[in-house]
N, CA, C and O of each residue as an XYZ file, in Angstrom:
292
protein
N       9.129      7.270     -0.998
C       9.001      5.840     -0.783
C       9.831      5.134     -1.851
O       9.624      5.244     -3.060
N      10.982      4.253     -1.179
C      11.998      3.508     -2.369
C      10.736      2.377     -3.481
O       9.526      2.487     -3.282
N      10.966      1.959     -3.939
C      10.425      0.847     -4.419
C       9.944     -0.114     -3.912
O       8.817     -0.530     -4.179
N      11.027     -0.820     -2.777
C      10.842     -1.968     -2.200
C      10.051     -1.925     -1.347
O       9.620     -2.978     -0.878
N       9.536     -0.466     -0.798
C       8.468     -0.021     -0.053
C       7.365      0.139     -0.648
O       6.294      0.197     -0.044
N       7.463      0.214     -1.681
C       5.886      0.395     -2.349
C       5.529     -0.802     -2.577
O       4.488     -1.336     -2.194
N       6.340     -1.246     -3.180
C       5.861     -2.820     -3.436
C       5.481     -3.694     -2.247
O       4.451     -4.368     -2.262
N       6.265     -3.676     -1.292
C       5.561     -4.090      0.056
C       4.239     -3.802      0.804
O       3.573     -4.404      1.646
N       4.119     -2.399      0.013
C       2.347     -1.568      0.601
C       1.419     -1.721     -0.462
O       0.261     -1.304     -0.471
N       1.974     -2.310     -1.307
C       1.083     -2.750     -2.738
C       0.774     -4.293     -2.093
O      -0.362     -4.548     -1.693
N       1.544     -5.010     -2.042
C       1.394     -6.277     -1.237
C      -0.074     -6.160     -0.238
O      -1.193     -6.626     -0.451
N       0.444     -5.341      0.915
C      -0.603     -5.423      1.554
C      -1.498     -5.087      1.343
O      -2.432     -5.422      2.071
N      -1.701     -4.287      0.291
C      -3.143     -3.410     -0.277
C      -3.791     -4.563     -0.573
O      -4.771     -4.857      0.112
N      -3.335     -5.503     -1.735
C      -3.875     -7.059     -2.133
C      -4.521     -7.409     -1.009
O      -5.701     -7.150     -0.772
N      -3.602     -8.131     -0.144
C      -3.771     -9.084      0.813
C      -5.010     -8.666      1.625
O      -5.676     -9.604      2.063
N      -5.538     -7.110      1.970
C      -6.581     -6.394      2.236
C      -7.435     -6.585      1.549
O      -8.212     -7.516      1.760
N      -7.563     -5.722      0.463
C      -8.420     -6.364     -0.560
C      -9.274     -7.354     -0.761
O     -10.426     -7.366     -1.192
N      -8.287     -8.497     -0.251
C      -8.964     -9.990     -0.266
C     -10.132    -10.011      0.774
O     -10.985    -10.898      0.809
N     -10.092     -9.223      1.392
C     -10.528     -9.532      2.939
C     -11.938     -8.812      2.941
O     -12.921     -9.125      3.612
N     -11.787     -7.598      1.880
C     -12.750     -6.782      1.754
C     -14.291     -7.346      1.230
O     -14.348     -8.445      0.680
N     -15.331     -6.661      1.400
C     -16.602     -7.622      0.762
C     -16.801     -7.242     -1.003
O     -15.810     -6.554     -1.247
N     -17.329     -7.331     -1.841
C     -17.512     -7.391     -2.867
C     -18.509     -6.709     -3.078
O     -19.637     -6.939     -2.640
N     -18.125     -5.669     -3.877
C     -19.357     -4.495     -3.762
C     -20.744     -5.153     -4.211
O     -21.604     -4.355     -3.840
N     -21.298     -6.133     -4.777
C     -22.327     -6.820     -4.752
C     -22.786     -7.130     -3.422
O     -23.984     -7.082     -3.143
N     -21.834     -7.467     -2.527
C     -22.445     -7.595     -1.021
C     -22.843     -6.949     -0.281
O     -23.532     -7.368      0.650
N     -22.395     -5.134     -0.536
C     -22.438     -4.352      0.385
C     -23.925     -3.900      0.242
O     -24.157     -3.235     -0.768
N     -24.673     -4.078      0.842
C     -25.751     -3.662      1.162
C     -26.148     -2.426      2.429
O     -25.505     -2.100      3.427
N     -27.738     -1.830      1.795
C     -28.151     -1.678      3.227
C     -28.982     -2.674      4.448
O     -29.374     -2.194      5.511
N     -29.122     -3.821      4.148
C     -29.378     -4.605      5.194
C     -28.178     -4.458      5.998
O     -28.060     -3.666      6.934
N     -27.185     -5.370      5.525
C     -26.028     -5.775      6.042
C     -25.231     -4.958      6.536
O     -24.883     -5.176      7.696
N     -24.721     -3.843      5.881
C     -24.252     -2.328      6.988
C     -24.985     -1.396      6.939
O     -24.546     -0.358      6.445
N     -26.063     -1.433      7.329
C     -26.860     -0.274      7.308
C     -26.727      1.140      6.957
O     -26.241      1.369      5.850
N     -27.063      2.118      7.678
C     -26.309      3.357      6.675
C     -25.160      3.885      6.711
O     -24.992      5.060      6.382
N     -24.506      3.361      6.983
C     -23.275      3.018      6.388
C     -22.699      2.420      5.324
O     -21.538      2.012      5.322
N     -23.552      2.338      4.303
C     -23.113      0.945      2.901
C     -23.041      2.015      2.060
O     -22.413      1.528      1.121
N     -23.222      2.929      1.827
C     -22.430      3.879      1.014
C     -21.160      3.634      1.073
O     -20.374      2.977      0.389
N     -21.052      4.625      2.520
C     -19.446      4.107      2.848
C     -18.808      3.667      2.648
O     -17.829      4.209      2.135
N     -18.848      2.429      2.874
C     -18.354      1.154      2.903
C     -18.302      1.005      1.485
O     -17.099      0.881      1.256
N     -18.927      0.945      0.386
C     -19.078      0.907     -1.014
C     -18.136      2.093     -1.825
O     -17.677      2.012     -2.964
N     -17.993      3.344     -0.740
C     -17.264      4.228     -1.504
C     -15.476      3.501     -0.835
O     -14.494      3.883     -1.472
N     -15.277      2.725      0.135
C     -14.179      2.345      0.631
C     -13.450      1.435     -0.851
O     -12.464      1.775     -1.504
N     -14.314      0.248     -1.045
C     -13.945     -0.429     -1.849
C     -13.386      0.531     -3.145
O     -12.217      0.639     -3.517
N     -14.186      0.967     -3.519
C     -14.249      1.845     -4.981
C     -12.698      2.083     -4.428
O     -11.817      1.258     -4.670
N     -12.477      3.168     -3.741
C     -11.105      3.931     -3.349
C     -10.408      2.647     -3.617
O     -10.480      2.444     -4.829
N      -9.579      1.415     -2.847
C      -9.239      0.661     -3.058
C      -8.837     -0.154     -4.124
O      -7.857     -0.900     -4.117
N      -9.921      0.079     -5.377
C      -9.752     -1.065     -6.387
C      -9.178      0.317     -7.390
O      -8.366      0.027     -8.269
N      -9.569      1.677     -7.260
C      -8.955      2.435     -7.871
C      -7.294      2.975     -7.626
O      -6.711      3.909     -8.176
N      -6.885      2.182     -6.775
C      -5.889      2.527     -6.205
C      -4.982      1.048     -6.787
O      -3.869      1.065     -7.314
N      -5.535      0.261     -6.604
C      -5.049     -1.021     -7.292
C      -5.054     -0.872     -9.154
O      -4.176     -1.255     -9.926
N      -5.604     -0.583     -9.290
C      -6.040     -0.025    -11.084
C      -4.866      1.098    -11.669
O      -4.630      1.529    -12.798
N      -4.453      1.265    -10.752
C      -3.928      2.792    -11.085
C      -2.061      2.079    -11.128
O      -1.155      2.287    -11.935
N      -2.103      1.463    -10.233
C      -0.947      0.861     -9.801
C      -0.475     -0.651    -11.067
O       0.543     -1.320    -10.890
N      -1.237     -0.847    -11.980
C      -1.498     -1.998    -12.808
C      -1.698     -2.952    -12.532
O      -1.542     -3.870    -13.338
N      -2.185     -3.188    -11.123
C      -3.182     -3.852    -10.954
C      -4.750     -4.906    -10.889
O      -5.698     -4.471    -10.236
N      -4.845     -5.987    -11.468
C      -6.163     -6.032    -11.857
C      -6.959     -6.768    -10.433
O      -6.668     -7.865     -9.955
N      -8.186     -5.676     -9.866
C      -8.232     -6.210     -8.707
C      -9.322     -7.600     -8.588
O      -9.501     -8.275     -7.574
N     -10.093     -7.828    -10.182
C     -10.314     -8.975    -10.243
C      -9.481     -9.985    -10.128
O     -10.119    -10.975     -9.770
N      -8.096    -10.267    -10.290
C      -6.956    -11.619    -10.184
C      -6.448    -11.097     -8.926
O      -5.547    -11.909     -8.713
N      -6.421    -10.181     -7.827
C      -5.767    -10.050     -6.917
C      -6.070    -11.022     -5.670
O      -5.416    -10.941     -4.630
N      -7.085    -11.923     -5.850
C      -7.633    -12.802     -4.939
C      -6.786    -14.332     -5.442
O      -6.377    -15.143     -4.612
N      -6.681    -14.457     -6.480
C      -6.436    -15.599     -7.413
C      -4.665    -15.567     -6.761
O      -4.208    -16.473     -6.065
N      -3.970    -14.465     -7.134
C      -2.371    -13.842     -6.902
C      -1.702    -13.878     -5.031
O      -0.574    -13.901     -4.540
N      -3.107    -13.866     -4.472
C      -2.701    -13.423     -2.292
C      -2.815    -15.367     -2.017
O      -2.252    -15.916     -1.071
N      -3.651    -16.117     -3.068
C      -3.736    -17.027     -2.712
C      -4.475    -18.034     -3.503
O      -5.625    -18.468     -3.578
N      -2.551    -18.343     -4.436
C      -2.198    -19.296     -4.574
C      -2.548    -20.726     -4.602
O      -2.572    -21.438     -5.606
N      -2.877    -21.150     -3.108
C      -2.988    -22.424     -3.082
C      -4.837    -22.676     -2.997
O      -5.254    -23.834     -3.029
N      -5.459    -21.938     -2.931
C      -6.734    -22.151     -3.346
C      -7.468    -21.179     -4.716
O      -8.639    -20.990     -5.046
N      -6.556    -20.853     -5.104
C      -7.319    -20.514     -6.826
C      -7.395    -21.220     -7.822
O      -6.467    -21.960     -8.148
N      -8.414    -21.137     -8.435
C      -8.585    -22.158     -9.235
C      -7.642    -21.600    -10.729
O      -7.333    -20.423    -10.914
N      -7.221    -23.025    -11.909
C      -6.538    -22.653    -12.575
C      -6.933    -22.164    -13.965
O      -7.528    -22.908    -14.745
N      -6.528    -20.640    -14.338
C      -7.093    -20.146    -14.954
C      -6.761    -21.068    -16.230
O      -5.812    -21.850    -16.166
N      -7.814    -20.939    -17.779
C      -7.854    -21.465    -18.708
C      -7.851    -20.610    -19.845
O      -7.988    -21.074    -20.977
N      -7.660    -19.019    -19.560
C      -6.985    -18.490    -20.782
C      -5.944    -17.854    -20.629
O      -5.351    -17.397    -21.606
């Protein structure tokens, strides 16, 4: 994979990301037994973002711009 390809699948990893729930949300009410799962999905994800230098706390702040608020440090 050249660069300009990774960086493009790094892109979308973000832009996913965003979309994803917040492992505080994932419950077993809400996906039933399945919230492991689903909890081990994220994990994969933010470790994959982490690894890449990534911080997947600002990756929501970075996909979008025009509604993040402005950081103060």
């Amino acid at each position: 994979m050249n660069e300009e390809d990774k960086k493009a699948t790094l892109e979308a990893l973000k832009i996913a990301f965003t979309y994803m729930p917040k492992s505080i949300e994932v419950n077993k009410y809400e996906y039933g037994d399945r919230y492991q799962v689903v909890l081990e999905h994220v994990e994969t994800v933010r470790e994959v973002l982490l690894v890449n230098g990534i911080d997947p706390d600002e990756v929501d702040g970075e996909v979008n711009t025009d509604i993040a608020p402005n950081s103060t440090y």
